[in-house]
C-alpha positions in Angstrom: -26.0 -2.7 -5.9 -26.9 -0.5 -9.6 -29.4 -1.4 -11.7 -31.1 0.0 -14.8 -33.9 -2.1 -16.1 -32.9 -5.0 -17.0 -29.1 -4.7 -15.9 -28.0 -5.3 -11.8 -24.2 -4.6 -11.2 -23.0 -5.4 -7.7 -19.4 -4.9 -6.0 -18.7 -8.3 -4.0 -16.4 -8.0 -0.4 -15.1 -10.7 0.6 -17.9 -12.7 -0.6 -20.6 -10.2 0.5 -22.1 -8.1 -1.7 -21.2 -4.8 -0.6 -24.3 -2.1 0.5 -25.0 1.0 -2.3 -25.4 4.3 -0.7 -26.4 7.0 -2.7 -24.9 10.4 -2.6 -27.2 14.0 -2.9 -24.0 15.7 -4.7 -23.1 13.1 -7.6 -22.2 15.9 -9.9 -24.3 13.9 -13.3 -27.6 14.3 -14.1 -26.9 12.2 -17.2 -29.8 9.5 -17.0 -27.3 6.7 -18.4 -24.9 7.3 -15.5 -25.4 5.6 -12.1 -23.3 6.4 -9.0 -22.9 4.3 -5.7 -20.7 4.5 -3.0 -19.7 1.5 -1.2 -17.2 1.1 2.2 -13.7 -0.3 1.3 -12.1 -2.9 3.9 -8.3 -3.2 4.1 -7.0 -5.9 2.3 -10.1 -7.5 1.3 -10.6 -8.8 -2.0 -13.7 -7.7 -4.2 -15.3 -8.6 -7.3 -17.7 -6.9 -9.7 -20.7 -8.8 -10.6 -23.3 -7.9 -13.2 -26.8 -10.0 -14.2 -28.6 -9.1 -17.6 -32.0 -10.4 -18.0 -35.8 -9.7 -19.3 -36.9 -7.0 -19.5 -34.2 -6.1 -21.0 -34.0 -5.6 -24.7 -30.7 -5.3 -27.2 -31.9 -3.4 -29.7 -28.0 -4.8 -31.1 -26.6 -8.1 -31.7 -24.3 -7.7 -28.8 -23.3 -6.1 -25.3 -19.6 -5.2 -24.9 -18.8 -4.1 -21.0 -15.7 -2.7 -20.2 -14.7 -3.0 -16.7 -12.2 0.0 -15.4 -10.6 0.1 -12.1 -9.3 3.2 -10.6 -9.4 4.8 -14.0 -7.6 1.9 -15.6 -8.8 -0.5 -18.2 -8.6 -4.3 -16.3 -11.2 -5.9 -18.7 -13.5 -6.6 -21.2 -16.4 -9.1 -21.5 -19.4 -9.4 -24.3 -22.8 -10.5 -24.5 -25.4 -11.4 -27.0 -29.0 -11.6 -27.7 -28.5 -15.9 -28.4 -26.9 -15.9 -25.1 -29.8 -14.2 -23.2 -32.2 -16.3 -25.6 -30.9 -19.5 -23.8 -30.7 -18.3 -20.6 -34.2 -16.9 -19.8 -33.3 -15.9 -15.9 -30.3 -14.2 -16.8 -26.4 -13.8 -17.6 -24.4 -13.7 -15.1 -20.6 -13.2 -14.6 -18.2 -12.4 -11.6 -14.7 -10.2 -13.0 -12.7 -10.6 -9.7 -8.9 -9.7 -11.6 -6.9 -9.1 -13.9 -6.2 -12.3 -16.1 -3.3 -13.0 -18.1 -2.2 -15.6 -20.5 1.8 -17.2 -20.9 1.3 -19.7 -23.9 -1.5 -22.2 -22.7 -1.4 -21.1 -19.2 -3.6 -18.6 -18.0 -3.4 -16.3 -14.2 -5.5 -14.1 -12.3 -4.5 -11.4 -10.0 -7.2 -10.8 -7.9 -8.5 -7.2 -7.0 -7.8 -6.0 -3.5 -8.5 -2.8 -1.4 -5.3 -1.1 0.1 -5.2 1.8 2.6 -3.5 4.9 0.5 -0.5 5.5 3.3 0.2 9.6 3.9 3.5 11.4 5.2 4.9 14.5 5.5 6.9 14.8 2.3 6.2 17.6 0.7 8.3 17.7 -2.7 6.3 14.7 -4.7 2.8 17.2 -4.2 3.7 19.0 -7.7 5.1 15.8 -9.4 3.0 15.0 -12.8 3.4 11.3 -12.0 1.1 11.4 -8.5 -1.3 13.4 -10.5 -1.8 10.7 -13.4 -1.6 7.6 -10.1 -5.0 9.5 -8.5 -6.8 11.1 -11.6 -9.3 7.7 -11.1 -8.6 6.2 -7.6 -11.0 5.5 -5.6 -13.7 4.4 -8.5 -14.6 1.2 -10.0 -16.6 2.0 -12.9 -18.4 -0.7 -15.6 -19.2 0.8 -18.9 -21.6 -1.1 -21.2 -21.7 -0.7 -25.0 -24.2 -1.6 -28.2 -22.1 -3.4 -30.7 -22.3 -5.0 -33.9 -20.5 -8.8 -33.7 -16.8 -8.6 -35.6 -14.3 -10.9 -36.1 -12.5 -13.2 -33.4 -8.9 -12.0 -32.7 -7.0 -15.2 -31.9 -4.7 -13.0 -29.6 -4.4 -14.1 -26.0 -4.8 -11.4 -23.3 -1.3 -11.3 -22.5 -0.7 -9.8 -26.0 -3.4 -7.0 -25.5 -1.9 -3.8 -23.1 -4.1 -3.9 -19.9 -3.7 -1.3 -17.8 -1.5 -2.7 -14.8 -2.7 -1.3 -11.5 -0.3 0.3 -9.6 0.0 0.5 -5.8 0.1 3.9 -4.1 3.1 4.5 -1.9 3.3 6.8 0.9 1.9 9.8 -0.6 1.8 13.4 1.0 -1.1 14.3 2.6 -1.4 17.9 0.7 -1.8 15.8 -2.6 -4.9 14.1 -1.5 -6.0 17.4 0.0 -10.0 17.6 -0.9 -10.2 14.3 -2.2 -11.4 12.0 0.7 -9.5 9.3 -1.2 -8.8 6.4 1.6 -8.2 3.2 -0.5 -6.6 2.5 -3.8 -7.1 -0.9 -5.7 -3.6 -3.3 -6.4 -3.0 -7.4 -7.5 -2.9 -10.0 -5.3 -0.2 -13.3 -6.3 -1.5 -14.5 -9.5 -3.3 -18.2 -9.3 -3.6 -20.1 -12.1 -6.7 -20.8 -13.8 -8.0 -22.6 -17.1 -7.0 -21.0 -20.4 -8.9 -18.2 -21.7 -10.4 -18.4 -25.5 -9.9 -15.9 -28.1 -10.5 -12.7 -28.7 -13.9 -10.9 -30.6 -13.7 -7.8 -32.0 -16.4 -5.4 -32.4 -18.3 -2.2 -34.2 -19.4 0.5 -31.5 -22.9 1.3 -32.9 -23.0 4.9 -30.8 -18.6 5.3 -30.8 -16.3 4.1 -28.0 -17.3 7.5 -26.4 -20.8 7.0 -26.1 -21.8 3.9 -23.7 -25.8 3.7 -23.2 -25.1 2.5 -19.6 -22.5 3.9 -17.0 -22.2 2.4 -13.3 -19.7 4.2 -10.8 -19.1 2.8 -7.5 -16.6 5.1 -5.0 -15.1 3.1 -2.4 -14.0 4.4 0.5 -13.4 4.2 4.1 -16.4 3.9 6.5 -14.1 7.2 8.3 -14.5 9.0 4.6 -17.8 8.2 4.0 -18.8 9.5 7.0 -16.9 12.6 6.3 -18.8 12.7 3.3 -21.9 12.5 5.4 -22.9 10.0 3.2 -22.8 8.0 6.0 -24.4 9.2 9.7 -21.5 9.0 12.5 -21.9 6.1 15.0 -23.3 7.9 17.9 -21.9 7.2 21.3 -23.0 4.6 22.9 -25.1 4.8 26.5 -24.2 3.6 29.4 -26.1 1.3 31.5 -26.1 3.9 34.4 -28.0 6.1 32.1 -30.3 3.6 30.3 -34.0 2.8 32.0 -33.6 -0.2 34.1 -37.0 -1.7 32.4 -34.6 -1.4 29.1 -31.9 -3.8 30.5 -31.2 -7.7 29.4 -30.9 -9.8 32.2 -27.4 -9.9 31.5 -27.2 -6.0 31.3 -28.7 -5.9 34.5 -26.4 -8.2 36.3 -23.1 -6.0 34.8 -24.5 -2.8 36.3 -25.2 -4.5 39.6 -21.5 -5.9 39.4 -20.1 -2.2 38.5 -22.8 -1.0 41.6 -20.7 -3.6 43.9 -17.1 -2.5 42.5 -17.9 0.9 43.4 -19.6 0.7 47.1 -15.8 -1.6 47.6 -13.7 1.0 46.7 -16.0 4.1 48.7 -15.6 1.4 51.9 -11.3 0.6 51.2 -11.1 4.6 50.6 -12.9 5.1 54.0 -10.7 2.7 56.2 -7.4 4.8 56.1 -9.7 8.1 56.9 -11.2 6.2 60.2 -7.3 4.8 61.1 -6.1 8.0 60.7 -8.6 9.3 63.1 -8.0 6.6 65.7 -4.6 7.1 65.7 -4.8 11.1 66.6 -7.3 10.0 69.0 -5.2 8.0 70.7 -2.0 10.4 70.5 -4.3 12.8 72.2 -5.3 10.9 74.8 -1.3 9.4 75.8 -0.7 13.8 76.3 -3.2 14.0 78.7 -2.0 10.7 80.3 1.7 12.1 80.3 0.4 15.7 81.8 -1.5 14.1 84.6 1.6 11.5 85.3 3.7 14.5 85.4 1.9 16.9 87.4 1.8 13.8 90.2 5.4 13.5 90.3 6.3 17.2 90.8 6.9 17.8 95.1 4.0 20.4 96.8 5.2 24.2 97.1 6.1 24.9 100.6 5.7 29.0 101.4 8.6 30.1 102.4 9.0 33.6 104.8 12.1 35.6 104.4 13.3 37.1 108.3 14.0 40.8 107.5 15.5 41.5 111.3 14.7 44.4 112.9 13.4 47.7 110.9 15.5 51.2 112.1 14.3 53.7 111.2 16.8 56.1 109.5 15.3 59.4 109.7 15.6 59.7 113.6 18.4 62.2 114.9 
């Protein structure tokens, strides 16, 4: 959530209203501008909401807020002082879509977060027409304006040019080189929903280029914000081996003295083949000296045998 005094915008996810985080780096230090980032979810839908109420003064007749969404007008809304006099807690309003008008019908297409997809093509990174798709991706932005009241335009907002969103296709990854973009914003299937009025124009009291209050919100991925550091990194998480056993749950406890058990199993199944192996030269062993003794028994006892020379004559007599 954003707020000046008197003024609360919040971005709503999926019926949540979606946590601020403020960055050190937001490049403004104009004092009208306020900048939040916020974590975009794949395909959920969002809404921005915004509250006016005392303290806050007009010093107009009316409020004119202009709601753009990834750089592209989506709509327009106004409020007065006779409003805010009948309502002492507050205006509120919710702009969840785009709205559109077909003769007395009238259809919303609600806003939606979708993951920017990145390949390896190469030959789109120069081409004007991806330039223009993320000059404002990435950023819903609601600008409010001081306004003299006009005159109602009785045309519909299907006659008015509102800035149809356009979903990102694969895009190459060098062309959102630097730009932490993760999510862009596109339509769901319209729905139908009761008629919208007519049309009231205005008179800019400061120009169309001056709003006296500005509120950004970046979405991203939690992966990009963290890249950002605007968020810290999840740190790893300890095991219960490594935690102080006065620390565990009971039911933390009883999982480490399960993993204890799995472990001392598979030390006493990896021991059994070692002690079988063992056996079994044992026992080879043993049948060799069994075979060698069995052997030697069978074997008949040397007999000394004497070889008869006959008489010795002796050559060197005459």
């Amino acid at each position: 959530m954003a707020w000046k005094k008197g003024i609360e915008v919040r971005i709503v996810v999926n019926g949540n209203v979606a946590q601020g985080f403020n960055s050190d780096d937001d490049g403004s230090e104009d004092l009208r501008i306020v900048t939040r980032y916020i974590e975009a979810i794949s395909a959920a839908h969002f809404a921005v909401q915004y509250t006016i109420k005392p303290p806050f003064q007009f010093k107009c007749e009316q409020l004119r807020l202009i709601l753009q969404v990834d750089g592209k007008e989506v709509d327009r809304r106004v409020c007065s002082q006779a409003e805010l006099a009948k309502n002492p807690h507050g205006i509120s309003n919710s702009l969840a879509g785009v709205t559109r008008s077909q003769g007395r019908t009238s259809s919303i297409e609600k806003f939606k977060f979708s993951e920017i997809k990145t390949g390896d093509d190469t030959s789109l990174v120069a081409d004007a027409r991806i330039k223009d798709q993320l000059a404002g991706v990435g950023t819903i932005t609601l600008k409010i304006y001081r306004v003299h009241k006009g005159v109602f335009d009785p045309r519909t907002p299907s006659t008015r040019t509102w800035g149809d969103l356009l979903e990102l296709e694969i895009l190459p990854e060098k062309a959102l080189k630097g730009q932490a973009l993760s999510h862009s914003t596109s339509l769901d299937e319209p729905e139908v929903i009761p008629p919208k009025g007519s049309w009231q124009g205005c008179k800019y009291l400061d120009g169309k280029d001056e709003p006296f209050a500005v509120f950004n919100f970046q979405y991203r991925s939690r992966k990009a914000l963290q890249d950002l550091r605007i968020l810290e990194r999840t740190p790893a998480p300890v095991s219960l081996e490594d935690r102080p056993i006065e620390e565990l749950t009971g039911e933390e406890a009883r999982e480490l003295l399960r993993r204890q058990k799995e472990r001392q199993a598979s030390k006493v199944s990896a021991v059994k083949p070692e002690l079988r192996a063992q056996r079994d030269v044992k026992r080879e062993y043993q049948e060799d000296e069994e075979y060698t003794a069995l052997l030697a028994s069978a074997r008949p006892n040397k007999v000394a045998r004497t070889i008869d020379v006959g008489e010795v004559i002796d050559l060197s007599e005459d």
